[in-house]
KESETI-81591 format. One record per residue: residue in one letter; x negated, y negated, z of N, C-alpha, C in turn. Coordinates in steps of 0.02 Angstrom, whole numbers, padded with zeros to 5 digits, always signed. Layout:
N
aXYZXYZXYZ;...
This chain:
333
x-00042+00060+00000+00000+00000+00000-00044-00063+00000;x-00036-00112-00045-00077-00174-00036-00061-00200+00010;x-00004-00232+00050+00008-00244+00091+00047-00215+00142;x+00056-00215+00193+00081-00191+00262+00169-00212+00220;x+00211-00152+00228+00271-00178+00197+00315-00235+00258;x+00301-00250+00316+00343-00317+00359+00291-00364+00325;x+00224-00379+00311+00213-00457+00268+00270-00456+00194;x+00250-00404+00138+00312-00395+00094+00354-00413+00092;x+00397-00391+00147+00475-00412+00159+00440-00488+00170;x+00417-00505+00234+00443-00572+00233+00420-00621+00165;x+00384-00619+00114+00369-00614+00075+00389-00650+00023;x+00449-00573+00034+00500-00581-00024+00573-00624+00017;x+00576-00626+00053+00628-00639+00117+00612-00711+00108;x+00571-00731+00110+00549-00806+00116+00573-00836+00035;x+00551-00816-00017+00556-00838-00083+00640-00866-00111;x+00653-00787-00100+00745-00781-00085+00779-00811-00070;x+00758-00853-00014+00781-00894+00027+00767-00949+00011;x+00711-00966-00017+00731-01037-00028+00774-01039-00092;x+00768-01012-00160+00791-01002-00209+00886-01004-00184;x+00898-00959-00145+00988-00988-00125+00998-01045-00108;x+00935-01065-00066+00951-01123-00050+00946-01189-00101;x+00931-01160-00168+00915-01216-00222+00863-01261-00235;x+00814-01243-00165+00754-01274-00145+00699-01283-00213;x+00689-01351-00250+00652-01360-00296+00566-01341-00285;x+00536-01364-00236+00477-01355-00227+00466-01305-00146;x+00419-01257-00142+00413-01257-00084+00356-01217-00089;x+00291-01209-00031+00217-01205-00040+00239-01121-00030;x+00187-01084-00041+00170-01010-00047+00121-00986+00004;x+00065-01042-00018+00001-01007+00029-00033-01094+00055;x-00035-01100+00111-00075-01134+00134-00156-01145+00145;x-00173-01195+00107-00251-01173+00071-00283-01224+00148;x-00303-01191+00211-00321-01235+00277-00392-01210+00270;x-00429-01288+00270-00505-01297+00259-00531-01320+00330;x-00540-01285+00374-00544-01320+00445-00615-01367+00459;x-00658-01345+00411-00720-01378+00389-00758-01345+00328;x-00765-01414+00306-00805-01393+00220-00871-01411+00228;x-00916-01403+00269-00954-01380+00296-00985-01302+00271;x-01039-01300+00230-01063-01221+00230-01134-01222+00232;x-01149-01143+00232-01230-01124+00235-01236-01101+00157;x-01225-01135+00103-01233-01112+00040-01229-01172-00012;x-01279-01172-00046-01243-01218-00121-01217-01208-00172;x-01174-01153-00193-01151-01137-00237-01134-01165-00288;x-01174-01141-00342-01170-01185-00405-01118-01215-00433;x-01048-01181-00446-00996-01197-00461-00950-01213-00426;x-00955-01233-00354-00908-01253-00301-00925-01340-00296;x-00855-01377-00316-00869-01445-00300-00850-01434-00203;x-00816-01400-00170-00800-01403-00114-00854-01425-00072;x-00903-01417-00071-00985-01413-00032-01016-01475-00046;x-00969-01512-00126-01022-01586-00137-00970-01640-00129;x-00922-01648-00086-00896-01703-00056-00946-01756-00016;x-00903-01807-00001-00963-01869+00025-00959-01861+00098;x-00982-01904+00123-01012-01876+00184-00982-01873+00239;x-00920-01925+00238-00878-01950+00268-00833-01893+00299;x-00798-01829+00231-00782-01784+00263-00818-01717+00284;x-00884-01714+00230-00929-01659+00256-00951-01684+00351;x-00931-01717+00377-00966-01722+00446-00889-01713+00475;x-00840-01702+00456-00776-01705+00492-00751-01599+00520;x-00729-01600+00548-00675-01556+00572-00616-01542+00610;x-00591-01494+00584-00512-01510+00593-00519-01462+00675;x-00486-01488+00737-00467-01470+00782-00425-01369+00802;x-00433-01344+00816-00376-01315+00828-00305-01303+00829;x-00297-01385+00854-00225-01417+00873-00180-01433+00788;x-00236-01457+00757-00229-01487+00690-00206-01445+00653;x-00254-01389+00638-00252-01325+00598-00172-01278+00587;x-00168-01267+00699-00086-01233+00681-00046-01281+00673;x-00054-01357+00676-00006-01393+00674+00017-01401+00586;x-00022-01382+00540-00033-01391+00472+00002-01329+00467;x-00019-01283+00460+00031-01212+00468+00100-01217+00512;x+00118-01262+00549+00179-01268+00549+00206-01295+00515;x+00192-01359+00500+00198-01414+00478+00213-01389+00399;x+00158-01361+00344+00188-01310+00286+00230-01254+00298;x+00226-01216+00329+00282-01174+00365+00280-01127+00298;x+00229-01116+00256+00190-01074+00204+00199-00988+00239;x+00231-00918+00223+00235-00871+00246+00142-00851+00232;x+00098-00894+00216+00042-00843+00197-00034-00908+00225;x-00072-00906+00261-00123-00955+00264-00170-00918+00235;x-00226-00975+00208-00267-00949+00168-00337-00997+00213;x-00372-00961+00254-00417-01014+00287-00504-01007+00271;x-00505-01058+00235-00549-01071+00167-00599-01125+00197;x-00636-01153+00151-00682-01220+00168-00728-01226+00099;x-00792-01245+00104-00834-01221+00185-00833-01152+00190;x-00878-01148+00244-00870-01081+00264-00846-01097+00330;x-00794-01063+00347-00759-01059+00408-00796-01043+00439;x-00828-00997+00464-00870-00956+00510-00902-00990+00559;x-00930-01068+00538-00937-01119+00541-00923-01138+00606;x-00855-01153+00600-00829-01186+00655-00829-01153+00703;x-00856-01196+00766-00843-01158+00845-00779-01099+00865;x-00731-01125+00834-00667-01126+00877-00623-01078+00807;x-00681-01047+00758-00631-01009+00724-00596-00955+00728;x-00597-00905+00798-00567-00866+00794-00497-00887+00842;x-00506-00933+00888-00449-00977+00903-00395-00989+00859;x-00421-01023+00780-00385-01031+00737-00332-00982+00690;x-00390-00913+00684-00356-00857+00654-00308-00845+00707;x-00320-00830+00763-00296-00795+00800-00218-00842+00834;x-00192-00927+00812-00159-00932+00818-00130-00938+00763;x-00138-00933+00710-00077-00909+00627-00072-00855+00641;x-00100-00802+00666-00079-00743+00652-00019-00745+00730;x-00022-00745+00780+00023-00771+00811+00092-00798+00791;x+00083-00835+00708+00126-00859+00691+00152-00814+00641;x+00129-00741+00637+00140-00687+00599+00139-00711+00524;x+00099-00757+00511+00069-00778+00439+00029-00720+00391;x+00040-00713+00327+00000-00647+00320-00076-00699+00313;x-00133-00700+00336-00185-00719+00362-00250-00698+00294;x-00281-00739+00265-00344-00713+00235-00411-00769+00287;x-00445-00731+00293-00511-00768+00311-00586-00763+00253;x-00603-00816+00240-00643-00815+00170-00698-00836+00220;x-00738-00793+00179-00811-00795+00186-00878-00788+00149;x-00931-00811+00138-00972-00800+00095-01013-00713+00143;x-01008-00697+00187-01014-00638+00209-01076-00664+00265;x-01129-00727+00268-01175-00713+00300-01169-00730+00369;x-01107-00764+00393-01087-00762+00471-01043-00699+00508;x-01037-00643+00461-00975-00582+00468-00978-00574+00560;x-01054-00579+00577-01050-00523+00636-01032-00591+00687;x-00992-00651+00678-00986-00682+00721-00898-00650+00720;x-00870-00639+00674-00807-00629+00655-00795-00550+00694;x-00848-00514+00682-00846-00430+00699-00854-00432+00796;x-00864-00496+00834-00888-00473+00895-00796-00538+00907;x-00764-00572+00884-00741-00601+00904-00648-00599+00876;x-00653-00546+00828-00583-00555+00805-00579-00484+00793;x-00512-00437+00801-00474-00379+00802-00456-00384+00736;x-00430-00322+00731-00411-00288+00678-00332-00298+00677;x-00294-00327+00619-00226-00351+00640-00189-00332+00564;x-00124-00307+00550-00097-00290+00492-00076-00362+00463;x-00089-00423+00490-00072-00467+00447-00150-00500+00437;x-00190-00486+00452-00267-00497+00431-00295-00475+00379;x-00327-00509+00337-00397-00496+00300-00433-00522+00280;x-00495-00496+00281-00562-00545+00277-00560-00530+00198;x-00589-00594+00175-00604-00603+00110-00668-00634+00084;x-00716-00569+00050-00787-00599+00045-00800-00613-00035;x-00815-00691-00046-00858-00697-00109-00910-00649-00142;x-00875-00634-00200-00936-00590-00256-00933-00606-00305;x-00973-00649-00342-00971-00664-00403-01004-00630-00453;x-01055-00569-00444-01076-00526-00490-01117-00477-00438;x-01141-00430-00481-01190-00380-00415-01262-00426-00410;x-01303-00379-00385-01339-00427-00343-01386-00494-00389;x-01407-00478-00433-01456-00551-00458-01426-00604-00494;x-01352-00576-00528-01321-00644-00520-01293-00669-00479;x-01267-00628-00431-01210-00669-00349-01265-00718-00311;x-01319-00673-00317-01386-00718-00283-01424-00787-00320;x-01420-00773-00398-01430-00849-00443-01368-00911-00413;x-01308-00874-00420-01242-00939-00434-01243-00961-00348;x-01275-00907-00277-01271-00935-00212-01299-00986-00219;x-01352-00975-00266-01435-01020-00250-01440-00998-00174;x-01456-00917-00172-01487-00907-00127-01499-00827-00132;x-01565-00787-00111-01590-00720-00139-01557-00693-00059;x-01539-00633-00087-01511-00574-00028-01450-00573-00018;x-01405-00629-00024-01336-00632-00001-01284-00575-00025;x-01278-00538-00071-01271-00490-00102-01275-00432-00068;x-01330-00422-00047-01353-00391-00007-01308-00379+00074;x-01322-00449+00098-01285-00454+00165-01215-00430+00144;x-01189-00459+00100-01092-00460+00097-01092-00393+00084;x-01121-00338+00062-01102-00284+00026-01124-00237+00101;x-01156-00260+00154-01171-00220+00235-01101-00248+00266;x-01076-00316+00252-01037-00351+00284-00943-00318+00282;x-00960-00302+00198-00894-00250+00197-00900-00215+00239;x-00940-00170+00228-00953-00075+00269-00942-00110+00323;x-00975-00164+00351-00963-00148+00417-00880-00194+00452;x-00864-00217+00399-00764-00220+00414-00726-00166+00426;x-00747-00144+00381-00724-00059+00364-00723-00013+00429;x-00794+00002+00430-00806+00039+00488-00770+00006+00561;x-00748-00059+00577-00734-00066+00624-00647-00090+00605;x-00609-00068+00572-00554-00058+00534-00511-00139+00527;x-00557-00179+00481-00520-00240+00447-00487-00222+00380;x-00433-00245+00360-00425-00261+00299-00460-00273+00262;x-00494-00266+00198-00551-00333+00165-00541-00314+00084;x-00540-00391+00067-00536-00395+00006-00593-00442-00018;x-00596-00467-00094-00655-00494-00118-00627-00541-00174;x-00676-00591-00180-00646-00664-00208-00683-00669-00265;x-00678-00659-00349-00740-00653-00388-00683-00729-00445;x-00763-00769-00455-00741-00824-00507-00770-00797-00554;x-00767-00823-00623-00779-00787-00696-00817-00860-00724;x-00879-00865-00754-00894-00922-00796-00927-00917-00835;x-00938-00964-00887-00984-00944-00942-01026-00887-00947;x-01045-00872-00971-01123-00814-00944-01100-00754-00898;x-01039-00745-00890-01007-00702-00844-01012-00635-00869;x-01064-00579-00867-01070-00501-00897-01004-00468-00875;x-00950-00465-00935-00889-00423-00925-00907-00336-00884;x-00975-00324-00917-00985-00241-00909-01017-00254-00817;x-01038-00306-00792-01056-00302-00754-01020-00333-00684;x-00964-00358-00709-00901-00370-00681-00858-00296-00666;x-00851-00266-00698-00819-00202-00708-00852-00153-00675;x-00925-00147-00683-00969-00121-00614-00963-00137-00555;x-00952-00217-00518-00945-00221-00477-00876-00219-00436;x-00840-00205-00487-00758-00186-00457-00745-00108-00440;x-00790-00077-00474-00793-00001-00468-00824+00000-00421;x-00880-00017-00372-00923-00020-00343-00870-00021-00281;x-00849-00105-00297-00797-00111-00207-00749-00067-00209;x-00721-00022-00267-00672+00021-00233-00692+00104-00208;x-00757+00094-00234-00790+00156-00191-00809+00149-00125;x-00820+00074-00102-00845+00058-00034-00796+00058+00002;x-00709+00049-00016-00674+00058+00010-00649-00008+00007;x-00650-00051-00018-00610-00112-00012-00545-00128-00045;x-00498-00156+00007-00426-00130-00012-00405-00138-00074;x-00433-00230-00103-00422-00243-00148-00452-00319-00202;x-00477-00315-00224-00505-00372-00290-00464-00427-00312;x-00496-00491-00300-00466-00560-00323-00490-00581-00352;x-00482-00602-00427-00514-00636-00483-00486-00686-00517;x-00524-00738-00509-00515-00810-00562-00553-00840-00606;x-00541-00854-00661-00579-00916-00675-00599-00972-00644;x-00663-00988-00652-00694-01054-00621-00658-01118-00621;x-00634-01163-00589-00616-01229-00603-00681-01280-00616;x-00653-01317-00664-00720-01369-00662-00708-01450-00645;x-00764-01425-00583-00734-01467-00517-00778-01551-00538;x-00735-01582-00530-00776-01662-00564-00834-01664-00506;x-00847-01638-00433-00905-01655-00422-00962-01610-00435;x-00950-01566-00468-01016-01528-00493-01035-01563-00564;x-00999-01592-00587-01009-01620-00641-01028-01597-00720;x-01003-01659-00748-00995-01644-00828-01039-01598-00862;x-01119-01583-00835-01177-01574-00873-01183-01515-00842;x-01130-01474-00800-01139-01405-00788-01098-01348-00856;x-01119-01366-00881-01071-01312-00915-01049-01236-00927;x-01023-01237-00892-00995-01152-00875-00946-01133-00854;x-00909-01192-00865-00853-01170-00840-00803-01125-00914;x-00773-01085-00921-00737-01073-00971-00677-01105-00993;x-00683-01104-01039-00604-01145-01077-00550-01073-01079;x-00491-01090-01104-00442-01033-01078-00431-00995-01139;x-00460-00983-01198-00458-00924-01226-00532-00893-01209;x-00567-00921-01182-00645-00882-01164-00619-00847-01108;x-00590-00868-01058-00554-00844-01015-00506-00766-01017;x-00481-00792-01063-00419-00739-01075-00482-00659-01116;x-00505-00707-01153-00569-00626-01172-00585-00620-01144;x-00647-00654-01088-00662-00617-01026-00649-00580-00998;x-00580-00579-01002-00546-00550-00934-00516-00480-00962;x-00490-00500-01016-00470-00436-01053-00543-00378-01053;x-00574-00402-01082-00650-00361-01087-00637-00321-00995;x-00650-00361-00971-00678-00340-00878-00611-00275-00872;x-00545-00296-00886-00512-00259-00856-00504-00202-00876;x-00508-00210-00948-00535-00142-01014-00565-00085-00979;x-00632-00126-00965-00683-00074-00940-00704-00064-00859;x-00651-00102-00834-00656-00068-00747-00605-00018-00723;x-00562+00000-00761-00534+00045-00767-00478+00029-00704;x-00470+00107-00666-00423+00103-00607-00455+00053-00544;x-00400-00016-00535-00446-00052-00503-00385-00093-00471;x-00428-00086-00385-00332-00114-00345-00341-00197-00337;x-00329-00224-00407-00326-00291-00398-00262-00317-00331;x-00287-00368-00296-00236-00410-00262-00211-00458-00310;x-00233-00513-00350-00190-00536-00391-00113-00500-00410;x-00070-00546-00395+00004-00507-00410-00003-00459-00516;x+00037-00437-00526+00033-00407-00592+00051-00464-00653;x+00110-00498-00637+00111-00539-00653+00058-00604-00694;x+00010-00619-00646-00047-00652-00645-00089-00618-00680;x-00104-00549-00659-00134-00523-00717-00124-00516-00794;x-00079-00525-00803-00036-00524-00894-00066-00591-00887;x-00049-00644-00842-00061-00705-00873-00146-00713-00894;x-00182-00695-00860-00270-00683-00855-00274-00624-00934;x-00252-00588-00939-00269-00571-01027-00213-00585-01069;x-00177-00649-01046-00159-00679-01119-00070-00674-01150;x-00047-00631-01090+00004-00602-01103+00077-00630-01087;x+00063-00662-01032+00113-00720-01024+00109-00810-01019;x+00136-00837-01032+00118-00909-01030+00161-00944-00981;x+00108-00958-00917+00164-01000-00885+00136-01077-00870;x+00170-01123-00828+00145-01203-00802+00118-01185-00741;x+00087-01216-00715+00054-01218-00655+00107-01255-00619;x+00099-01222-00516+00140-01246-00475+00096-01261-00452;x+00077-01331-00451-00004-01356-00399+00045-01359-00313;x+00096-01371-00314+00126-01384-00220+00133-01307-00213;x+00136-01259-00248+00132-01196-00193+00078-01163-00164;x+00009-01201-00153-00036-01201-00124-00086-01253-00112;x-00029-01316-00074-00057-01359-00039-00125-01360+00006;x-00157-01386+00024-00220-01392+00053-00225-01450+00093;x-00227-01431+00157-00231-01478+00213-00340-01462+00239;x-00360-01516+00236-00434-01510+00255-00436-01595+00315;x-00508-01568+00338-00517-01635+00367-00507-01712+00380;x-00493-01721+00299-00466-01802+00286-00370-01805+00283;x-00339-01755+00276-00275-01743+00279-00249-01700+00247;x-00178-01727+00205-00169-01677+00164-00194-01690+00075;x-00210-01653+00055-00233-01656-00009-00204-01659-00073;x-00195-01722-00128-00161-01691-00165-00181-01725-00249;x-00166-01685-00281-00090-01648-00306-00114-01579-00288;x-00188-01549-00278-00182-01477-00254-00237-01450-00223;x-00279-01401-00222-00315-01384-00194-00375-01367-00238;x-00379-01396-00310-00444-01410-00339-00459-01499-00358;x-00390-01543-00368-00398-01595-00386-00382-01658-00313;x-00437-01709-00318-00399-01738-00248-00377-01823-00279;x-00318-01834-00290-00291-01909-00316-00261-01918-00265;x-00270-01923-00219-00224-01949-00142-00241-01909-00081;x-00229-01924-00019-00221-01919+00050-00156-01943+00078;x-00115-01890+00114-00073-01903+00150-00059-01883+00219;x-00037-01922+00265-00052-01900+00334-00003-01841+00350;x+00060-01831+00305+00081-01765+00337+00108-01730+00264;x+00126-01671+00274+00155-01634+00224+00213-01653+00169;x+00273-01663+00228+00307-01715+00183+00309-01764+00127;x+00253-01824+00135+00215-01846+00098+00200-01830+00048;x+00147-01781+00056+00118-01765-00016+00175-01714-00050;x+00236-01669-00008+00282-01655-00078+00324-01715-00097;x+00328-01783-00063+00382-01813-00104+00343-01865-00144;x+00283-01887-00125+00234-01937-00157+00201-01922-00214;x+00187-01853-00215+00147-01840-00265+00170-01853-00336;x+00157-01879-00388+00190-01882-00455+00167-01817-00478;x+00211-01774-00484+00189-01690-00486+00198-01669-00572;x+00228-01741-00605+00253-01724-00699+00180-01742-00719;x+00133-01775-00683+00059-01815-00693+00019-01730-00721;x+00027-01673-00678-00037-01623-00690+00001-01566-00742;x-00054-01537-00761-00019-01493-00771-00070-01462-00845;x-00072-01407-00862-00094-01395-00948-00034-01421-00986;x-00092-01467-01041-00045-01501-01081-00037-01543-01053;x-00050-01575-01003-00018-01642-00964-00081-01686-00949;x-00121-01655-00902-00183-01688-00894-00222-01664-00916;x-00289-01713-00945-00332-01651-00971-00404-01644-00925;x-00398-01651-00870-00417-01614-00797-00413-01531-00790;x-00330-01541-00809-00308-01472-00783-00327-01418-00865;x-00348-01439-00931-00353-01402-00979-00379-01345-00985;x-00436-01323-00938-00464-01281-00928-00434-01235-00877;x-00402-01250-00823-00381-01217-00763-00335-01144-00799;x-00373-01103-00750-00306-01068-00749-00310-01017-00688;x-00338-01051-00639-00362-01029-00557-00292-00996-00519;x-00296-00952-00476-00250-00912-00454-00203-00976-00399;x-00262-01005-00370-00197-01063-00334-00153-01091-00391;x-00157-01110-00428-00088-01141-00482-00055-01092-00487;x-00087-01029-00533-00027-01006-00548+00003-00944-00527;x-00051-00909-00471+00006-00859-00441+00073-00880-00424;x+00077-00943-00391+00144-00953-00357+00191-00966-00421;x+00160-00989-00457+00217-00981-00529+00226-00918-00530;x+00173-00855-00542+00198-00789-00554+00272-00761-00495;x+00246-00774-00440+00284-00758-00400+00357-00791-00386;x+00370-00861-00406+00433-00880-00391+00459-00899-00449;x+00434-00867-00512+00469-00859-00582+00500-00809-00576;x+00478-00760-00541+00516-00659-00563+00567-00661-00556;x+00589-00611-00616+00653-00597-00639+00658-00539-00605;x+00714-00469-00602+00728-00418-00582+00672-00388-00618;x+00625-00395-00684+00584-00336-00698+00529-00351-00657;x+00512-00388-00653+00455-00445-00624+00455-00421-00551;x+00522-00422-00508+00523-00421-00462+00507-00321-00432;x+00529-00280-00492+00519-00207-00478+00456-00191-00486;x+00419-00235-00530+00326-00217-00552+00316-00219-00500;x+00331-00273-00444+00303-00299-00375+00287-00238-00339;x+00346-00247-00339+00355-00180-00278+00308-00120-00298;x+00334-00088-00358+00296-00036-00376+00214-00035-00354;x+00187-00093-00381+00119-00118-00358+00089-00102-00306;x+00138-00172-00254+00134-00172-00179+00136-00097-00129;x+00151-00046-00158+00189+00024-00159+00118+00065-00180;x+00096+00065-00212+00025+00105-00249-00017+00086-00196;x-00058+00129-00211-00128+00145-00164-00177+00095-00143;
């Protein structure tokens, strides 16, 4: 089962519900950056090259569940930065999950054993470790040698002490399909529940003169190629999302169903682009000019086709077939 079937239900329980209720917008996954703050420079992450103002900031405890109430999102996604980071992060997990949130904790893998002596094993938990290729490219794009290394001890040892764990892989220029497909075969022999894959966003502060990011038919081959040849492979991406990643369905991006609350407030229009700050949630869904983004709309967003936009489209588009793939999915091994 990908997921524990009570996150599922509420899940699906949550979606349902707003949809009777006629509810036009409403967030999915709460993207909470408690500090963007990390021990890495990752080549393709603008997150790490903000100014200084909020790289020296962090968000409280108090702040964090108050943002998770405050989105009232059935799913937190607690990102940065590297979380690991913060003093007070298992405080943090440990009050969303309280709030029976289904819970991911992202990590680049090299703080794990602060996470392994300080947080339990919980059915609405999982740790989620960056892999962007096996070891000499994950270790080029860290800009840093061994990390690869660590995250791939860092699984086993989730495992062995019985976490959930899944894995976060971006796709960019120069991206070896055959060696993408190795490393997905790899995590499901190590035992990892399940594989998350996106395309790179190209983040205005890494800037213009990086080029690697893919445009969206490089994308769509990519991905087709990878999935070709990794064969039986328990992606977490919904199925949905996957048709959309080789080409098969065309949808708009929902940038508000994975709002992003970080240190300076709330973030918006989403959780790769920042044109505003607002002090509470409210705000940024009624302020935002949300007809402004979009493919085809801005040409920011031309390239995107990152799982924050458009899973939540996959997911609160489904129809009855849409909605039986789910299950079936969610249902498999």
């Amino acid at each position: 089962m990908r997921q524990p079937l009570a996150v599922t239900l509420q899940m699906t329980g949550y979606v349902i519900g707003n949809k009777l209720r006629h509810q036009k917008r409403f967030p999915m996954v709460l993207m909470l950056e408690p500090t963007l703050k990390c021990n890495l420079t990752c080549t393709g992450c603008g997150k790490v090259r903000q100014d200084a103002e909020i790289m020296g900031r962090m968000l409280t405890v108090e702040e964090c569940l108050a943002a998770v109430d405050e989105a009232g999102a059935p799913a937190v996604s607690i990102a940065g930065g590297e979380p690991l980071i913060h003093p007070d992060f298992e405080r943090i997990v440990e009050g969303v999950l309280q709030r029976k949130k289904l819970t991911m904790l992202c990590t680049n893998g090299i703080l794990i054993e602060r996470a392994l002596k300080k947080l339990r094993p919980d059915p609405f938990l999982t740790i989620v470790f960056h892999l962007d290729g096996l070891s000499d490219r994950h270790d080029v794009l860290v800009e840093r040698k061994g990390v690869f290394d660590i995250c791939i001890e860092g699984i086993k040892r989730c495992k062995e002490h019985g976490f959930r764990v899944a894995t976060n892989t971006t796709l960019y220029k120069g991206t070896d399909p055959g060696e993408i497909a190795q490393l997905f075969r790899m995590l499901m022999d190590i035992g990892v529940d399940g594989v998350i894959v996106s395309p790179g966003f190209s983040y205005e502060e890494v800037g213009s003169g990086a080029d690697f990011f893919l445009k969206r038919q490089e994308a769509i081959a990519l991905f087709r190629e990878i999935h070709s040849k990794a064969g039986d492979v328990r992606y977490w991406n919904t199925p949905p999302f996957i048709d959309f990643l080789r080409g098969e369905r065309n949808y708009t991006c929902t940038p508000w169903g994975n709002p992003c609350r970080d240190p300076l407030g709330w973030k918006g229009p989403c959780y790769l682009l920042t044109d505003g700050r607002y002090e509470t949630f409210a705000e940024l869904m009624e302020r935002t000019p949300w007809d402004e983004y979009g493919y085809g709309v801005n040409p920011r967003c031309e390239k995107c086709m990152a799982h924050c936009g458009y899973e939540p489209t996959a997911v609160t588009q489904m129809g009855p077939r849409e909605m039986f793939q789910m299950l079936r999915w969610n249902l498999s091994r």
